[in-house]
PDB file with one MODEL, atoms N, CA, C and O in Angstrom:
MODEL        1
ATOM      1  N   UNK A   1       6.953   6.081   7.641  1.00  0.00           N
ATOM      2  CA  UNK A   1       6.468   4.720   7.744  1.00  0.00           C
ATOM      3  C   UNK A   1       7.488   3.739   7.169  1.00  0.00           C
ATOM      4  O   UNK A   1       7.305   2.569   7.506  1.00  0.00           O
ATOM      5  N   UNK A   2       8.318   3.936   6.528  1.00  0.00           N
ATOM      6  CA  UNK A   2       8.682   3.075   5.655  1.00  0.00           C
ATOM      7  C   UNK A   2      10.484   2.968   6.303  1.00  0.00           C
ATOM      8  O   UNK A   2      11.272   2.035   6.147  1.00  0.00           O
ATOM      9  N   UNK A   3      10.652   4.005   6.883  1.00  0.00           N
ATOM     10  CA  UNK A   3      11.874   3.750   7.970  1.00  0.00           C
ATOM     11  C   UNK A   3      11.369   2.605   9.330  1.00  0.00           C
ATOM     12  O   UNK A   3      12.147   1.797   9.836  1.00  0.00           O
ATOM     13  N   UNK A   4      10.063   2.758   9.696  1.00  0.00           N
ATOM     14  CA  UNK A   4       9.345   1.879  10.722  1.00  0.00           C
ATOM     15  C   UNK A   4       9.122   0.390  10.070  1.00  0.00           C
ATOM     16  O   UNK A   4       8.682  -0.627  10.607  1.00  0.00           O
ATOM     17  N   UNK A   5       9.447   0.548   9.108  1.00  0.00           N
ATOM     18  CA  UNK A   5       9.037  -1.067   8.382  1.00  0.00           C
ATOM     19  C   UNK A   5      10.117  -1.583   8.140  1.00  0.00           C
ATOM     20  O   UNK A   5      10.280  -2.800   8.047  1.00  0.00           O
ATOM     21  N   UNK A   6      11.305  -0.432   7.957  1.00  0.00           N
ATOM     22  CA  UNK A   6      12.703  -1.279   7.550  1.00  0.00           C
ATOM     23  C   UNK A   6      13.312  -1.807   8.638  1.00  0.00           C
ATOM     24  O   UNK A   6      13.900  -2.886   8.563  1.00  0.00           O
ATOM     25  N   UNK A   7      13.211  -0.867  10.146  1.00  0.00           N
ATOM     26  CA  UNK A   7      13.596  -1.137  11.578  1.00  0.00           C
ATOM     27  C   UNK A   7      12.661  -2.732  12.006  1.00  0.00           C
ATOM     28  O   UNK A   7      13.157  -3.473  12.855  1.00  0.00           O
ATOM     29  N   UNK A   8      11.454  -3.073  11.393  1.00  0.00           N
ATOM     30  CA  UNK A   8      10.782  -3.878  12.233  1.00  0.00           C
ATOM     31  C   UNK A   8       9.996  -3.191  13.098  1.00  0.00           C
ATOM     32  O   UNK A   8       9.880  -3.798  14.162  1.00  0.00           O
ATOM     33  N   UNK A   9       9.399  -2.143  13.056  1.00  0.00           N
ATOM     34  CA  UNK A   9       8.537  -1.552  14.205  1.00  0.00           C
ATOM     35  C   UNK A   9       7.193  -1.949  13.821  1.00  0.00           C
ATOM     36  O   UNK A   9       6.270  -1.952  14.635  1.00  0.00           O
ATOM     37  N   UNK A  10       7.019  -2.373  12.279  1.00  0.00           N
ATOM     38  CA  UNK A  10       5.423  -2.351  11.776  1.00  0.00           C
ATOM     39  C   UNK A  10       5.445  -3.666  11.222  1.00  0.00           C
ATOM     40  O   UNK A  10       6.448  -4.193  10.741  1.00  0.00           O
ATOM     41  N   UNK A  11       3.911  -4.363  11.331  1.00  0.00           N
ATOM     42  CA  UNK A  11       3.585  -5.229  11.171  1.00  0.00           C
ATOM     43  C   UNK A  11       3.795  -5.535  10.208  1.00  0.00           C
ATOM     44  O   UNK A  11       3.763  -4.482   9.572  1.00  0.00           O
ATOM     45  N   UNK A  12       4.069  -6.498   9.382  1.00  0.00           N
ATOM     46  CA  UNK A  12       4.281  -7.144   8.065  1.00  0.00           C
ATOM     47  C   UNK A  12       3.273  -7.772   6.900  1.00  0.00           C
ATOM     48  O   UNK A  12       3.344  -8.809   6.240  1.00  0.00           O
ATOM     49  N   UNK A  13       2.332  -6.721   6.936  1.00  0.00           N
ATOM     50  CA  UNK A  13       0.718  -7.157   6.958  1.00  0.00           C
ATOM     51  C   UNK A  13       0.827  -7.309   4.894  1.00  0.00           C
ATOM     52  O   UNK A  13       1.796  -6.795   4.334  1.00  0.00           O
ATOM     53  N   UNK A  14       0.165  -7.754   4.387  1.00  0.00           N
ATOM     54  CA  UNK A  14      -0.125  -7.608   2.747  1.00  0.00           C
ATOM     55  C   UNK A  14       0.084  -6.149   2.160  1.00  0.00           C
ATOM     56  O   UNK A  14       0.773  -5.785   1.206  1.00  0.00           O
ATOM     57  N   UNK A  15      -0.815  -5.344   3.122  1.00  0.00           N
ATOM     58  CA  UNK A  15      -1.351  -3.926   2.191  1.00  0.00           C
ATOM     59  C   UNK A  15       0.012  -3.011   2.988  1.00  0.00           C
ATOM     60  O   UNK A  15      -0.036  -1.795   2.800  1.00  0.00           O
ATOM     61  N   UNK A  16       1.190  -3.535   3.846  1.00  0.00           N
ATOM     62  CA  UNK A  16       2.027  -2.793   4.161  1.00  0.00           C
ATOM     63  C   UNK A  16       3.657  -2.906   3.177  1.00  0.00           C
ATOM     64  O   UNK A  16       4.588  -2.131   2.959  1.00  0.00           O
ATOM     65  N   UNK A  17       3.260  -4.556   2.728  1.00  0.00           N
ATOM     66  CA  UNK A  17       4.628  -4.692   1.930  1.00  0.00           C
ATOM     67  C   UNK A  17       3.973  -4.663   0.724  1.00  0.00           C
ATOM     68  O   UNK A  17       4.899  -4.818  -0.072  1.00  0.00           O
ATOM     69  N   UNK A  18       2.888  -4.556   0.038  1.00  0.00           N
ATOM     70  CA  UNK A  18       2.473  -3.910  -1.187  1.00  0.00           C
ATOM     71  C   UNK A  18       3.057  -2.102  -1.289  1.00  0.00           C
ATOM     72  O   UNK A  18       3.539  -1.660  -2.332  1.00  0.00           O
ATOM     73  N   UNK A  19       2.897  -1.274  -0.058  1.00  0.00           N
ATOM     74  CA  UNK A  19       2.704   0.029  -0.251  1.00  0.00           C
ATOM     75  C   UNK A  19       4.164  -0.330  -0.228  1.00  0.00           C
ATOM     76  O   UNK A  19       4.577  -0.423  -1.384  1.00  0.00           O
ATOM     77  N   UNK A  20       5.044  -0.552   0.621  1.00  0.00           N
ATOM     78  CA  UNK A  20       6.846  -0.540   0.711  1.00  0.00           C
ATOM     79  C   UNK A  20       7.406  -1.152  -0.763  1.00  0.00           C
ATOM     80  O   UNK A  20       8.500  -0.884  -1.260  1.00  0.00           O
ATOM     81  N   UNK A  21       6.530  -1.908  -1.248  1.00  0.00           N
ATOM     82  CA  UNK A  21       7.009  -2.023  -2.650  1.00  0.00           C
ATOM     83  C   UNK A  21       6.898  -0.478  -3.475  1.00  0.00           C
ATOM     84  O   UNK A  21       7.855   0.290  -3.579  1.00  0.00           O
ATOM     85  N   UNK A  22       5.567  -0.224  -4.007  1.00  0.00           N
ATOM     86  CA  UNK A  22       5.621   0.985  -4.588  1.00  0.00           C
ATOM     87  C   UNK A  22       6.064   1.678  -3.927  1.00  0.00           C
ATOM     88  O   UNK A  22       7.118   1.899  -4.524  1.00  0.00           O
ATOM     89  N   UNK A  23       6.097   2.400  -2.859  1.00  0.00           N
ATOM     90  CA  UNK A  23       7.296   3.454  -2.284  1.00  0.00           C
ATOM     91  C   UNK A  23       8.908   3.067  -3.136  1.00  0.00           C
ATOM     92  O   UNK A  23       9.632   3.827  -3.780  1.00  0.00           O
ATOM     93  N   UNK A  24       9.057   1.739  -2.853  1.00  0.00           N
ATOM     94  CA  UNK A  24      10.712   1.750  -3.091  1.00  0.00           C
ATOM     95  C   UNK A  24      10.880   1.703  -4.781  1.00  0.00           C
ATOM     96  O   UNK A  24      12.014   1.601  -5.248  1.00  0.00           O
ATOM     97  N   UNK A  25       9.670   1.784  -5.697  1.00  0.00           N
ATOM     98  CA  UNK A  25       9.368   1.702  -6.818  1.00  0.00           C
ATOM     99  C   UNK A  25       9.759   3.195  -7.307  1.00  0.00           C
ATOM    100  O   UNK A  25      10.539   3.678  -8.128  1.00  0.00           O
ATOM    101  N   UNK A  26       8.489   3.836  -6.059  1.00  0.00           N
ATOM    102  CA  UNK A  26       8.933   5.429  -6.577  1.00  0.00           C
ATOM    103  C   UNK A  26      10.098   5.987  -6.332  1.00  0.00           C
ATOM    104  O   UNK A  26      10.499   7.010  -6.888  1.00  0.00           O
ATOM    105  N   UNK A  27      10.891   5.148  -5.229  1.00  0.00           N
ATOM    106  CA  UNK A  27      12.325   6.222  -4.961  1.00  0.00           C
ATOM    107  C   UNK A  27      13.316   6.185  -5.884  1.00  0.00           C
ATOM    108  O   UNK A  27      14.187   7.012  -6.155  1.00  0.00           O
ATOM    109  N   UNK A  28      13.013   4.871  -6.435  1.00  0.00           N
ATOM    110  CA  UNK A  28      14.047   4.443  -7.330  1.00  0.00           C
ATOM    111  C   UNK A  28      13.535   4.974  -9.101  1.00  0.00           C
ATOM    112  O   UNK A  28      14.502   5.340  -9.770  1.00  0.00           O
ATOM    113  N   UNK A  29      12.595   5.011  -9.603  1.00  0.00           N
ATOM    114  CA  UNK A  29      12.225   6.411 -10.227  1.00  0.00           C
ATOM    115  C   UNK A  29      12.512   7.920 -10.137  1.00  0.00           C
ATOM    116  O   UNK A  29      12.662   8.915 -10.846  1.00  0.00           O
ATOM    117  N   UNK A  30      12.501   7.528  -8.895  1.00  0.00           N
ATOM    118  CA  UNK A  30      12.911   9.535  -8.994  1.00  0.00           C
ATOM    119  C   UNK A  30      14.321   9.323  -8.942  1.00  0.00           C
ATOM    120  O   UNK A  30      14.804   9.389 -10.073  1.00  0.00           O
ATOM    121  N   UNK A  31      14.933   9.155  -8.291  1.00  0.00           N
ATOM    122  CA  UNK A  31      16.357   8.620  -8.620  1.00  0.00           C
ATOM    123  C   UNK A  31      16.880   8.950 -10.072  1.00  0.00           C
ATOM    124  O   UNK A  31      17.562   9.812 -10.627  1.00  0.00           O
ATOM    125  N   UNK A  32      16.168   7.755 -10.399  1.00  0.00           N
ATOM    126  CA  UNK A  32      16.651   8.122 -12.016  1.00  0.00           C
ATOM    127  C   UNK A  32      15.751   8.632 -13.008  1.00  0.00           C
ATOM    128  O   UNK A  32      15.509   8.119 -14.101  1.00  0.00           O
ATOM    129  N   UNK A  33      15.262   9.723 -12.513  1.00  0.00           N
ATOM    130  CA  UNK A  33      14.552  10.649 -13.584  1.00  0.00           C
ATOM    131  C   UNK A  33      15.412  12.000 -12.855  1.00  0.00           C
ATOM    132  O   UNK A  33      15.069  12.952 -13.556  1.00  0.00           O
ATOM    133  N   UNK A  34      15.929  12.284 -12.271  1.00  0.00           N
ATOM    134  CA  UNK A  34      16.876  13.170 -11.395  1.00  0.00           C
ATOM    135  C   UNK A  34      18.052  13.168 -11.686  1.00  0.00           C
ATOM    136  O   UNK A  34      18.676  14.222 -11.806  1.00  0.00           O
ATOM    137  N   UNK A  35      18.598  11.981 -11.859  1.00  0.00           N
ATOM    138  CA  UNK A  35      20.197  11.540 -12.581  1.00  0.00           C
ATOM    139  C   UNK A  35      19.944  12.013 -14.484  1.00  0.00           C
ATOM    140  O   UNK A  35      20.563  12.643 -15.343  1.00  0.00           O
ATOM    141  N   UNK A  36      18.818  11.341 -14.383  1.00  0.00           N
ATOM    142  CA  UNK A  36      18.534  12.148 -16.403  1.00  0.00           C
ATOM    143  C   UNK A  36      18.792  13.496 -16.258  1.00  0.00           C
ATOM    144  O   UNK A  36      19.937  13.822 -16.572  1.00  0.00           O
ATOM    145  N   UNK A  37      17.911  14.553 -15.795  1.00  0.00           N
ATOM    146  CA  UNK A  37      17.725  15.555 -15.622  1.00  0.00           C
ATOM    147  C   UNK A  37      19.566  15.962 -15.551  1.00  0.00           C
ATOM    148  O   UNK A  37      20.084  16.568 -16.490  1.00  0.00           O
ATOM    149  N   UNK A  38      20.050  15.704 -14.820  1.00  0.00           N
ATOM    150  CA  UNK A  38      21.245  16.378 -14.401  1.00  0.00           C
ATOM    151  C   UNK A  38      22.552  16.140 -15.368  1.00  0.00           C
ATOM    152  O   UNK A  38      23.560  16.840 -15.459  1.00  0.00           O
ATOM    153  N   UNK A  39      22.077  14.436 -16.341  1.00  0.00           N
ATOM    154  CA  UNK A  39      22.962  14.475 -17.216  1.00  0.00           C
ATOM    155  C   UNK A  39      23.076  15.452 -18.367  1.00  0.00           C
ATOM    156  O   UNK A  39      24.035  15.830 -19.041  1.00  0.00           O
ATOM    157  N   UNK A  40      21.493  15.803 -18.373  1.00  0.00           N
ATOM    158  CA  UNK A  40      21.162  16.242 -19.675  1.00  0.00           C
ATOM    159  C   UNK A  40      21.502  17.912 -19.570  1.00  0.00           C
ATOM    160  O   UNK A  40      21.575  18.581 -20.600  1.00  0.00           O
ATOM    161  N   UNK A  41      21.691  18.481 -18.300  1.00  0.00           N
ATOM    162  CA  UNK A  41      22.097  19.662 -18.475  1.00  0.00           C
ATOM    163  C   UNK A  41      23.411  20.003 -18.422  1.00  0.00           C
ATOM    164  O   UNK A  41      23.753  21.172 -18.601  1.00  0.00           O
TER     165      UNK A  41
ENDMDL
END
């Protein structure tokens, strides 16, 4: 979904750029809880 929202395929509705927020919230969390992980070993 969130490749369909970056292309413009999906509507631009409230409850779609609320969820594309937290999605890009969580990627960027795991990101760097993944980069910790890898420094620390």
């Amino acid at each position: 979904m969130h490749t369909l929202y970056r292309l413009g395929e999906i509507e631009q509705s409230k409850d779609i750029i609320r969820w594309v927020g937290y999605y890009e919230l969580r990627q960027d969390r795991q990101r760097a809880y993944e980069t910790a992980l890898r420094e620390r070993n």
